[in-house]
NUVEX-411604 format. One line per field, with one value per residue (C-alpha): x, y, z. Coordinates in nm, 4 decimals, padded with zeros to 6 digits. Each point is the difference from the previous one (the first is absolute). Layout:
<lopas>
px: X ...
py: Y ...
pz: Z ...
</lopas>
This chain:
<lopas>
px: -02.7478 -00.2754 -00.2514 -00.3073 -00.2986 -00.3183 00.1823 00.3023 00.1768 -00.1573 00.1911 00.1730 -00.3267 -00.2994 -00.3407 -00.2120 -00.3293 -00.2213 00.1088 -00.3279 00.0996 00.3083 00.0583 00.0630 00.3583 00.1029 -00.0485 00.1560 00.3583 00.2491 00.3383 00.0315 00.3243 00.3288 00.3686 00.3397 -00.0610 -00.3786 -00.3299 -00.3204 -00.3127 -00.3615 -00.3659 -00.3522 -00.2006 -00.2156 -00.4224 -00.0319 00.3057 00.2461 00.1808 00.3750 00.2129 00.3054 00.2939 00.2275 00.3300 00.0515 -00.2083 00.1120 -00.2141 00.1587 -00.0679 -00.3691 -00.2898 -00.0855 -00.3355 00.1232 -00.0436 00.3733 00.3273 00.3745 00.2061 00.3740 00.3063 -00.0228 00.2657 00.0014 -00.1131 -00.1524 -00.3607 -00.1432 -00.3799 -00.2332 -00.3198 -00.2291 -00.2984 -00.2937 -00.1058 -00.2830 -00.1240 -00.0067 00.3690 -00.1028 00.1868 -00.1144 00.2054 00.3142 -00.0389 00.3490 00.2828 00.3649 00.1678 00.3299 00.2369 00.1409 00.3793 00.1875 00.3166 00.2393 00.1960 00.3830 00.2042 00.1481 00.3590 00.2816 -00.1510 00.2899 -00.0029 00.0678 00.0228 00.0794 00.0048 -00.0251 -00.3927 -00.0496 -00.0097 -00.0356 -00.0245 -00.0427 -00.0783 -00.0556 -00.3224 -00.1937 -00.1871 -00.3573 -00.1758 -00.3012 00.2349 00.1176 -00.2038 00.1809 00.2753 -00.0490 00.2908 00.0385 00.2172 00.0752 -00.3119 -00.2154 -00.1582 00.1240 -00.2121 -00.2450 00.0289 00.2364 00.1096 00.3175 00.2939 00.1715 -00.1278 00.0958 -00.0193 00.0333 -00.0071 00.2224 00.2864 00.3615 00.2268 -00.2407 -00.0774 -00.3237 -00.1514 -00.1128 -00.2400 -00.1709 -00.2441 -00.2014 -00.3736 -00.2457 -00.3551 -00.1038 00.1840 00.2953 00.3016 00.3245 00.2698 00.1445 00.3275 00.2147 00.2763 00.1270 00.0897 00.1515 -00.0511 00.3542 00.1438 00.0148 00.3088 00.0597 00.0706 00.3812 00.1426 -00.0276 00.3181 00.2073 -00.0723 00.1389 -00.0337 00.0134 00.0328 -00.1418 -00.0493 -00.2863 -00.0950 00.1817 -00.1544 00.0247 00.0265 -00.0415 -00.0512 -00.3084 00.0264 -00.1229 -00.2143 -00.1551 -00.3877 00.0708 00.1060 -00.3417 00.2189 00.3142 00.0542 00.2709 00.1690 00.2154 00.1631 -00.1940 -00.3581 -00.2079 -00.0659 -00.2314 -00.1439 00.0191 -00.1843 00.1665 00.1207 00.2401 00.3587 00.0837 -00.1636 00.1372 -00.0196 -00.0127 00.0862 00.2810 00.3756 00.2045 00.2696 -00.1559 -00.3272 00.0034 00.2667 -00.1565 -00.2599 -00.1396 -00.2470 -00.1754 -00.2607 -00.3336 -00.1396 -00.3809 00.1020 00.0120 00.3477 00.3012 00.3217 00.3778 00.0367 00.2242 00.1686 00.2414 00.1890 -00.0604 00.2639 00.2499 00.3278 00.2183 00.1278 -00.0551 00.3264 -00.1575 -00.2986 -00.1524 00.0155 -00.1015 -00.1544 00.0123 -00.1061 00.2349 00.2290 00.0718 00.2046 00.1120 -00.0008 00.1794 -00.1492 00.0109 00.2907 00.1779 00.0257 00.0101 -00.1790 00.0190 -00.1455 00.2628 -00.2093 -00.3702 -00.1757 -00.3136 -00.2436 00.0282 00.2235 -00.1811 -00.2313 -00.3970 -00.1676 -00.2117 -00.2695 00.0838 -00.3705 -00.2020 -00.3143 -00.3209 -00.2878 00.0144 -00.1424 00.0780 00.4159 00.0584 00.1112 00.3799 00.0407 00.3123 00.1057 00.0367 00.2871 00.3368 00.1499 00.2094 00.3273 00.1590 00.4213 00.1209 00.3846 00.1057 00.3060 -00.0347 00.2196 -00.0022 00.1707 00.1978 00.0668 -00.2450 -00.2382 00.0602 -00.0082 -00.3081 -00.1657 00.0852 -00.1660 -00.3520 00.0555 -00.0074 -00.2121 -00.2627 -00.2150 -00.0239 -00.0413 -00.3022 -00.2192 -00.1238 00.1306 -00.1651 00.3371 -00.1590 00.1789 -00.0624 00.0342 00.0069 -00.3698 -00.1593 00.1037 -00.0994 00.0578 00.0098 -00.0238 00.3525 00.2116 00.3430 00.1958 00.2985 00.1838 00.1239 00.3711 00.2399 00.3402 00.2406 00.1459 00.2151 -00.0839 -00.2720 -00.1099 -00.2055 -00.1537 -00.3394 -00.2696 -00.3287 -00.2702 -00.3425 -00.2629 -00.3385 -00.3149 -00.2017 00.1691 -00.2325 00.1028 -00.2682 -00.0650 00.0789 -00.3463 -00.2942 -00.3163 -00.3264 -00.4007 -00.2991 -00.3199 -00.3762 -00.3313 -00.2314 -00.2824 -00.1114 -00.0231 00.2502 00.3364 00.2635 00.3800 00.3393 00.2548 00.3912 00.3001 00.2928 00.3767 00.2413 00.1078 -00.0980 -00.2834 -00.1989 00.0290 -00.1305 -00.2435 -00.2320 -00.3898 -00.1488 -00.4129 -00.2545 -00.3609 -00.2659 00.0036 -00.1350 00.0667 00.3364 00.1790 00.3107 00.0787 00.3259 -00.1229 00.3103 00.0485 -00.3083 00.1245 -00.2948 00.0245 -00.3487 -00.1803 -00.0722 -00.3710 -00.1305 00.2914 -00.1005 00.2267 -00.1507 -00.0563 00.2022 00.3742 00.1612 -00.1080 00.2072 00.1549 00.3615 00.0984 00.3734 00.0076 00.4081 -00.0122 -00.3635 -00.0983 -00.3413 -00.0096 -00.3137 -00.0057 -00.2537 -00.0384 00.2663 -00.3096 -00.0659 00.3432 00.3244 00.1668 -00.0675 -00.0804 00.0309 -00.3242 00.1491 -00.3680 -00.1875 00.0696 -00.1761 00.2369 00.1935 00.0604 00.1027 00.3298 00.1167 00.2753 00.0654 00.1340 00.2041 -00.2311 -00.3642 -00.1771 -00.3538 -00.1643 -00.3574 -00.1802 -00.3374 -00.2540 -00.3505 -00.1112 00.0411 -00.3420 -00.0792 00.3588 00.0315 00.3228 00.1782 00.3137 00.2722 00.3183 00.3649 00.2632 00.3874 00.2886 00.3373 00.1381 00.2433 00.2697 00.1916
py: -00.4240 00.1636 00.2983 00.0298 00.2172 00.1401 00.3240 00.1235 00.3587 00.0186 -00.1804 00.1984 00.1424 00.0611 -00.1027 00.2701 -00.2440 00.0074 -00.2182 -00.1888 -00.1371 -00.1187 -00.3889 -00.1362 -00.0239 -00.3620 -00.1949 -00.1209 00.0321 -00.2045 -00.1563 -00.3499 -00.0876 00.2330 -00.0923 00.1862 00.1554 -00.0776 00.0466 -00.1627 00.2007 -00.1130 00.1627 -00.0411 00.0942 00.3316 -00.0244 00.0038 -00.1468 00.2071 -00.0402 -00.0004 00.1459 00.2151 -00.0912 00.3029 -00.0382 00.3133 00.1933 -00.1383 -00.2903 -00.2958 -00.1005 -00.0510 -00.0093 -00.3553 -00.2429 -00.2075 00.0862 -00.0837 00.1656 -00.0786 00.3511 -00.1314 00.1439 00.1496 00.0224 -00.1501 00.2246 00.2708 00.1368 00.0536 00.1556 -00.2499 00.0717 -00.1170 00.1618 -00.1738 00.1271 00.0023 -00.1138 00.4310 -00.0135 00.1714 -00.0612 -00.0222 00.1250 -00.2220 -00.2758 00.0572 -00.2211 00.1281 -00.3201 -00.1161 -00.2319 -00.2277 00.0873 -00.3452 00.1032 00.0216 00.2701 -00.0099 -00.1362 00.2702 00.0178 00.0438 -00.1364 00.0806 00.0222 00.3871 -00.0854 -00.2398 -00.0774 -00.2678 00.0193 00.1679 00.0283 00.2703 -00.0631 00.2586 -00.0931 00.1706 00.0661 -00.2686 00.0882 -00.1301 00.0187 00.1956 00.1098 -00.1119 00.0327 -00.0976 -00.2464 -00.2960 -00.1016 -00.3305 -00.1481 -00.4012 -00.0560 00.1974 00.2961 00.3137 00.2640 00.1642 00.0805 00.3348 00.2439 00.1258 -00.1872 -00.0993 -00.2523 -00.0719 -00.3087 -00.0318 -00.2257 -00.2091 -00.2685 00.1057 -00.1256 -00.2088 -00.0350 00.1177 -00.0274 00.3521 00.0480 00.2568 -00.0331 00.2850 00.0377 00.1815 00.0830 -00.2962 -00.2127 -00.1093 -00.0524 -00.0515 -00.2701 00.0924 00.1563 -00.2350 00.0544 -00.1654 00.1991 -00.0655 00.2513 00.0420 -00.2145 00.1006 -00.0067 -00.0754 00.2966 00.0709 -00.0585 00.2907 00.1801 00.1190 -00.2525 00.0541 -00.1403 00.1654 -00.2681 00.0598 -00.1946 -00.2071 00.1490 00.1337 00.2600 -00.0775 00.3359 -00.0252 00.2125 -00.0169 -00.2950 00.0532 -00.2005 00.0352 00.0037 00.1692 -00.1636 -00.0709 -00.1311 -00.1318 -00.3623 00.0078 -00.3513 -00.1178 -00.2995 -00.0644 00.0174 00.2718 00.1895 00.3160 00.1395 00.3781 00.2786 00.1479 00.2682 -00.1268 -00.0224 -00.0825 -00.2415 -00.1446 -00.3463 -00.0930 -00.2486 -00.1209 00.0529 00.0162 -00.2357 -00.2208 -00.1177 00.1045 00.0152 00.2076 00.2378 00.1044 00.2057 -00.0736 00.2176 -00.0733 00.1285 00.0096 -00.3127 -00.2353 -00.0157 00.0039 00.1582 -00.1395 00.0378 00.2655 -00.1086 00.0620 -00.2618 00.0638 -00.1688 00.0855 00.1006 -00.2599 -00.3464 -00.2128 -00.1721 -00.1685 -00.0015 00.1772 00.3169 00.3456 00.2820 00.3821 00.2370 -00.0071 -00.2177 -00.3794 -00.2187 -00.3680 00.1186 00.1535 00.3222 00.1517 00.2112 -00.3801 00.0794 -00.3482 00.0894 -00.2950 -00.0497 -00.1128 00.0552 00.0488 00.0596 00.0594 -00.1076 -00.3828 -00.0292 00.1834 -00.1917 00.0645 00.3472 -00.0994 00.2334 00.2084 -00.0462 -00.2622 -00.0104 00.0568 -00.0797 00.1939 00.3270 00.3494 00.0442 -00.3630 -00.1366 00.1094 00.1705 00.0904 00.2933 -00.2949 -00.2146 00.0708 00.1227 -00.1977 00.0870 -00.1831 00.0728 -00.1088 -00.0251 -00.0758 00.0168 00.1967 -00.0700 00.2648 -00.1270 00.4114 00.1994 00.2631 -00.2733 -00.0373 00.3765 00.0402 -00.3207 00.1457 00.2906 -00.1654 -00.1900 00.3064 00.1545 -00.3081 00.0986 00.3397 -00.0066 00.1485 -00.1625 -00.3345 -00.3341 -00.3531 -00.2567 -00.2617 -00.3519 -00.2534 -00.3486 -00.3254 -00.0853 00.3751 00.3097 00.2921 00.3369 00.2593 00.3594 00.1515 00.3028 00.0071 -00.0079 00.2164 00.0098 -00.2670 -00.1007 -00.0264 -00.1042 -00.0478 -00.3336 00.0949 00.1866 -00.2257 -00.1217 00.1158 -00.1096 00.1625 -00.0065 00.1423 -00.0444 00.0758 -00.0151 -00.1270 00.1769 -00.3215 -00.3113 -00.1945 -00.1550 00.0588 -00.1604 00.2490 00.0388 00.0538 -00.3027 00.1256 -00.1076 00.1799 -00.0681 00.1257 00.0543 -00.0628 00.0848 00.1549 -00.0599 -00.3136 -00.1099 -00.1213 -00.1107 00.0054 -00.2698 00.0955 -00.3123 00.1580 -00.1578 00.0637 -00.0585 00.3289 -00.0215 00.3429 00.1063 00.3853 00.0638 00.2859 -00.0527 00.2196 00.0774 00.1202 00.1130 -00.0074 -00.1687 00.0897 -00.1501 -00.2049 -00.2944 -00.1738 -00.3122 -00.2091 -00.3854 -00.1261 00.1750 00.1560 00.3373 00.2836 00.3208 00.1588 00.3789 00.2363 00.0442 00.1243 00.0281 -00.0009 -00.0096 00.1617 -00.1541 00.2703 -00.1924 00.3300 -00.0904 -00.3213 -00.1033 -00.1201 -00.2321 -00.0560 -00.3560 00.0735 00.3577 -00.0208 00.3311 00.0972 00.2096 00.1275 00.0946 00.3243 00.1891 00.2904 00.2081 -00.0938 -00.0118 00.0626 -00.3417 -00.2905 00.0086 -00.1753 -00.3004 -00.0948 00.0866 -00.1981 -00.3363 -00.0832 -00.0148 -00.1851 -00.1613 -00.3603 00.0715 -00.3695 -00.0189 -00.2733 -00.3390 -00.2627 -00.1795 00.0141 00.3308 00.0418 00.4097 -00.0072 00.3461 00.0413 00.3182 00.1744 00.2078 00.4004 00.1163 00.1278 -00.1542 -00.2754 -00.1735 -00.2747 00.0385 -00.1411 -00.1168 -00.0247 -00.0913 00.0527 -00.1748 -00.1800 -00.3375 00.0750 -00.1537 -00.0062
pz: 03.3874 -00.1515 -00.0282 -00.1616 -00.0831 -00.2616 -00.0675 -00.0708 -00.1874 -00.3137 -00.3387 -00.2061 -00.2176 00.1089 -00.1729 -00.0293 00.0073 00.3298 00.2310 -00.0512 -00.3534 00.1086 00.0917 00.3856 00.0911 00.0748 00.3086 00.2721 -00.1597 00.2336 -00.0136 -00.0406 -00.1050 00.1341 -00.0508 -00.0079 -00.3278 -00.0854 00.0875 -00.1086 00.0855 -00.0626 -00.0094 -00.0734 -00.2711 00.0908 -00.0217 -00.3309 -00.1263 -00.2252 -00.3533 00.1389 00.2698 00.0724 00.1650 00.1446 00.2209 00.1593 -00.2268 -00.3401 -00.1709 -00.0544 -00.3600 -00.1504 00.1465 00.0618 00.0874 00.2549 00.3918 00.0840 -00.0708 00.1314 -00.0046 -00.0439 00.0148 00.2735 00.3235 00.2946 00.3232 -00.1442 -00.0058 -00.3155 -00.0930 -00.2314 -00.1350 -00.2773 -00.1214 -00.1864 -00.3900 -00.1630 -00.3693 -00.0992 00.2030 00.2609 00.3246 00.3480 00.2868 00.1169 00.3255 00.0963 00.2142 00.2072 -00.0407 00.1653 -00.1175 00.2046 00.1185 00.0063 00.0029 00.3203 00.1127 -00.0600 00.3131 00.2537 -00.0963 00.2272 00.3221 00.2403 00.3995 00.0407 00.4554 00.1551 00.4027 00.2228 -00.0057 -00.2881 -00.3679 -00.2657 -00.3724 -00.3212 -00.3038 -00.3389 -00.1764 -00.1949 -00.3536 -00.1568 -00.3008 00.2298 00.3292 00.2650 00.3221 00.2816 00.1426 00.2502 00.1919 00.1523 00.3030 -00.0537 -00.2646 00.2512 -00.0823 00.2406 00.0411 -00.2396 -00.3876 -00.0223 -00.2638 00.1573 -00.1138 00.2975 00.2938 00.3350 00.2011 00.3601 00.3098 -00.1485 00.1520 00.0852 -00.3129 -00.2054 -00.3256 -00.1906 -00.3604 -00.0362 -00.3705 -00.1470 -00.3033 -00.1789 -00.0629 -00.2646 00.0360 -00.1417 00.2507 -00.1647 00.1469 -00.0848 00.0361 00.3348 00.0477 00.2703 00.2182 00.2875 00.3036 00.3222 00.3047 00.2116 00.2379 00.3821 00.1292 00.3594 00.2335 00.0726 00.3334 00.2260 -00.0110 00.3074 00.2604 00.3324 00.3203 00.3345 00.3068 00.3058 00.3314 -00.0805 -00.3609 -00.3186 -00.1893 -00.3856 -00.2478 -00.3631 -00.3568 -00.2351 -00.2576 -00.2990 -00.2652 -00.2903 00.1179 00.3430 00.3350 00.1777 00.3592 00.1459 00.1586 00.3116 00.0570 00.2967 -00.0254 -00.3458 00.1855 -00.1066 00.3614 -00.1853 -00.2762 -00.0567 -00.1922 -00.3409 00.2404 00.2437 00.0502 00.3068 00.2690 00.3359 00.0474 00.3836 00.2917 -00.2499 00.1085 -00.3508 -00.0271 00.2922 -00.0629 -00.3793 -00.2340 -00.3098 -00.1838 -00.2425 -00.2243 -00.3369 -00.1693 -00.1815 -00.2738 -00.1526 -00.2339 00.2701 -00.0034 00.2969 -00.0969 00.1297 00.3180 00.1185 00.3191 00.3400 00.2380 00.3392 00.1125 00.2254 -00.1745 00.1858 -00.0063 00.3466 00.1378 00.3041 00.1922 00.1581 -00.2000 00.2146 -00.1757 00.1591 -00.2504 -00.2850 00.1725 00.0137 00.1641 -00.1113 -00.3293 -00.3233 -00.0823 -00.3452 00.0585 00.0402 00.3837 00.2478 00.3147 00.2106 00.3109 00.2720 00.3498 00.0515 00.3616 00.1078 -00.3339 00.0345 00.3542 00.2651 00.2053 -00.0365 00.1417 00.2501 00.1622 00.3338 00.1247 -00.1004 -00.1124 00.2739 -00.1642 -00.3223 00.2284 -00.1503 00.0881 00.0782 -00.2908 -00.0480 -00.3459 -00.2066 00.1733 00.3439 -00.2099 00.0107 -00.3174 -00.2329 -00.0895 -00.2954 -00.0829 -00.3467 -00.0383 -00.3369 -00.2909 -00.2984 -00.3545 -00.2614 -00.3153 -00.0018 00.2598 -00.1646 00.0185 00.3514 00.1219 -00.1674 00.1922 00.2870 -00.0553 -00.0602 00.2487 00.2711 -00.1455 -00.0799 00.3118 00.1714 00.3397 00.0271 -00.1720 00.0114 -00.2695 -00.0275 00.0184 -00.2142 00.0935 -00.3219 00.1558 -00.1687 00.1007 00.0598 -00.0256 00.2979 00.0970 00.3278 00.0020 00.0715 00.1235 -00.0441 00.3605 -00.0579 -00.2833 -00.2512 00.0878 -00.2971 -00.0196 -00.2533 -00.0356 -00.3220 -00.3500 -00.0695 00.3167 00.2918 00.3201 00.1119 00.2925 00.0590 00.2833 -00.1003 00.2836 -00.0572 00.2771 -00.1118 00.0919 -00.1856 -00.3289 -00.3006 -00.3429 -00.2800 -00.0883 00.1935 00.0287 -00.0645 00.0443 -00.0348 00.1232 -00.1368 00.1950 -00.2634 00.2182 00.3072 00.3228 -00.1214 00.0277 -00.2105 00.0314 -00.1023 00.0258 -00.0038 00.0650 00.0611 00.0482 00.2506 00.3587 00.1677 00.2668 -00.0958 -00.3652 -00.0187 -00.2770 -00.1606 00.0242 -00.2312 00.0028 -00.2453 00.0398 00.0536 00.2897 00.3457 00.3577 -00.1849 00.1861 -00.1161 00.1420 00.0155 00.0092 00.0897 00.2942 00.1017 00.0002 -00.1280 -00.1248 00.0676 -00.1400 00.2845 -00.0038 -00.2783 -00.2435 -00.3223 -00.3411 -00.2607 -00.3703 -00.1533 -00.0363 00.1267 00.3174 00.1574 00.3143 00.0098 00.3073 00.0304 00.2342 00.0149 00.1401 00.1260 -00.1703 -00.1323 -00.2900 -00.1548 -00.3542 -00.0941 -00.3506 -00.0356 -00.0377 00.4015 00.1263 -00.2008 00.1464 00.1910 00.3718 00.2980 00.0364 00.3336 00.1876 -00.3079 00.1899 00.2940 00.3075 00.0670 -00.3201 -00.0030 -00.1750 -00.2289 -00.1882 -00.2887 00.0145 -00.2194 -00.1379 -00.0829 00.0883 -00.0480 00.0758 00.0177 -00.0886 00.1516 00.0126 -00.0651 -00.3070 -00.0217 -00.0224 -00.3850 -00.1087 -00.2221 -00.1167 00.0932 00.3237 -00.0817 00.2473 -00.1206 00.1664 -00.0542 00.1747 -00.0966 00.1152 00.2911 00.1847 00.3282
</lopas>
């Protein structure tokens, strides 16, 4: 690089001649040749010509005045600005002003290498590295860092870099290399680094299971992990049934009956990586051994088994489940009119009688089966006897007639007997069949097909409606039988507002925000009279839901149905 120009601070004397007698300064001086440690400069001749000229390098002349209109300055050093000038002479010696140059040499040589590259943090999608300062012959301007032969970011001056977004536990050439003004740069400083690996979430701790009728509700404890735990997966019988949020520990998992129609579950978390932990999981079995079948299940109780206090309860007698001829209706059907189609509360009730030996393996072992025996079902309150056949298993709603008969047969043995009574005579399935049918648009239609097992003649059911939906009719195909809106009855969109029909008890319940009405309320008066009362059949059963649009409601109605195989 160089500067130039027709004046510059006077030399070191000054001639005390008028500026008139003295000769031009030189022309045009330039650089033509520049190198590490030299520097050639040229000019021309002024008007006039001259007897010699002066060479100066920062002020001092170098050597004799000389003829020619070249000079190379050596020995100089690389990168640094020096001044030049020459200044023309005359034949009395006078001297003209200087034509002066700021000239540059070139800076060739690189920066030292950043010592000590070393990863100062590491995650699993980050890196940090430090390294220490780099020397030149001029100075050091700034650093560039680079991510696998990439360069990251912009030239810094710190001495530290960052590198982010990166890949759970993989590996990455991190380099750094220094740079002058000039544009040098160093040999780059290399280091491999590797960001962590994610490890899979632990199982949740804690897991418990609490059985119910037709559900068990699964608790758990927070797993941990090493990114955070982003959801949980809940499993029964190895099938993944839902997905939670980060948040939960506990969730119910319904129309299941634990030890019956599924044997296990289980939790596992997941974590931001990607990755499921190990499972943590509960048996739902039933803590007994069958001897024979079939096995009968009230509450906590079982007989034709070995519990796990080692206790055989075998079943000697039964009457009444599998013995007693079929419940027939006391009035038969008229029509399907309002009140002529008999319901549950028409049937006689069935009464089932167990009788039964018990064997403890102590005599403490015995006294305390006895106790949980009495005391399996209160009186007052209701039980499902759950019969587990070789082909099906089913269930009735029970009270206990009485109380359970024990006797002692010797210090290990026992005899018992209890009568449970069931208001239902009907025999269901353990868990309930369901449809569900959609009115996409309105005024439209759509319906719902349900096949249900069993020998009983009218299986009760729960028809539950959505809005909006105006002017509704639900129809029973296979035998004609119609459940039709009074005039005008209209279910709003909102899905606080429903209508429950119960085909069993033939009850109307209408369902209203809390805001409206704190419960639900009789809908008796929101079917036209008299209602074509149906019940279900074995077999194929197809509902048809029919009716007009709310006016300024959209949404689509929807039907569902609820009902359980049943049998006589």
């Amino acid at each position: 690089m160089a500067r130039f120009g027709r004046r510059y601070p006077a030399p070191p004397f000054r001639s005390r001649l008028p500026l008139s007698t003295l000769p031009p300064p030189p022309e045009n001086l330039r650089v033509t040749a520049s190198a590490p440690t030299t520097v050639t400069i040229t000019w021309d001749a002024p008007a006039g010509g001259a007897a010699g000229y002066g060479v100066y390098l920062d002020g001092a002349a170098q050597g004799p005045d000389q003829t020619g209109l070249s000079y190379t300055v050596t020995g100089l050093v690389e990168g640094h600005t020096y001044l030049v000038e020459v200044d023309a002479v005359n034949g009395s010696g006078n001297r003209s002003e200087r034509a002066w140059l700021s000239v540059t040499t070139p800076d060739v040589t690189v920066p030292t290498t950043p010592a000590n590259l070393v990863a100062t943090a590491v995650s699993h999608t980050a890196i940090t590295v430090g390294w220490e300062a780099a020397s030149d012959n001029v100075g050091v301007t700034g650093y560039q860092a680079y991510l696998g032969g990439a360069a990251h970011g912009p030239q810094q001056t710190g001495l530290s870099h960052s590198f982010t977004g990166l890949s759970h536990g993989t590996a990455y050439l991190v380099e750094v290399e220094a740079v002058d003004a000039q544009g040098n740069r160093s040999i780059r400083a290399q280091q491999t680094v590797a960001t962590l690996v994610d490890q899979p979430p632990s199982a949740p701790p804690g897991l418990t299971a609490e059985h119910g009728e037709e559900q068990v509700t699964l608790t758990w404890g927070a797993a941990t992990d090493d990114l955070g735990v982003t959801g949980y997966e809940v499993l029964v019988d190895s099938q993944v049934v839902a997905t939670l949020g980060p948040a939960a520990r506990t969730y119910t998992v319904l129309d299941v009956v634990p030890g019956i129609t599924v044997a296990s579950a289980a939790v596992r978390a997941l974590d931001t990586g990607g990755h499921t932990g190990p499972e943590a999981s509960v048996s739902l079995l039933a803590p007994y051994m069958p001897l024979d079948m079939p096995v009968y299940r009230l509450g906590g109780w079982a007989g034709n088994v070995v519990d796990e206090h080692g206790v055989q309860w075998v079943v000697k007698e039964e009457e009444g489940w599998t013995s007693s001829p079929a419940v027939r209706a006391r009035s038969r059907p008229r029509g399907g009119l309002d009140g002529q189609i008999s319901n549950p509360g028409l049937y006689g009730r069935r009464t089932i009688t167990l009788k039964g030996t018990a064997v403890a393996p102590s005599r403490l072992e015995m006294l305390a089966a006895q106790q949980r025996l009495v005391s399996v079902v209160s009186p007052r309150r209701e039980a499902l006897l759950r019969v587990l056949e070789v082909h099906r298993a089913r269930q009735a709603r029970v009270r206990l007639v009485g109380q359970v008969q024990i006797t002692d047969r010797g210090s290990r043995v026992f005899t018992w007997s209890m009568t449970v009574r069931a208001a239902d005579p009907r025999r269901y399935a353990l868990l309930p069949t369901r449809g569900e049918a959609v009115i996409d648009a309105l005024p439209g239609a759509a319906e719902v097909r349900v096949v249900l097992d069993g020998t009983y003649r009218y299986i009760p059911g729960v028809l539950h409606l959505w809005g909006p939906i105006r002017n509704f009719r639900i129809t029973h195909a296979e035998s004609g039988g119609q459940l039709v809106a009074a005039a005008g009855v209209e279910i709003p969109a909102d899905p606080d507002y429903s209508v429950a029909i119960d085909l069993g008890a033939r009850s109307v319940t209408a369902y209203v925000p809390v805001s409206v009405w704190p419960e639900p309320r009789p809908g008796r008066g929101l079917l036209r009279h008299p209602p074509a009362w149906f019940t279900l059949q074995p077999g194929l059963n197809t509902l048809l839901v029919e009716g007009q649009p709310v006016v300024g409601q959209s949404g689509a109605p929807r039907l569902a149905v609820e009902t359980r195989d049943a049998w006589a």
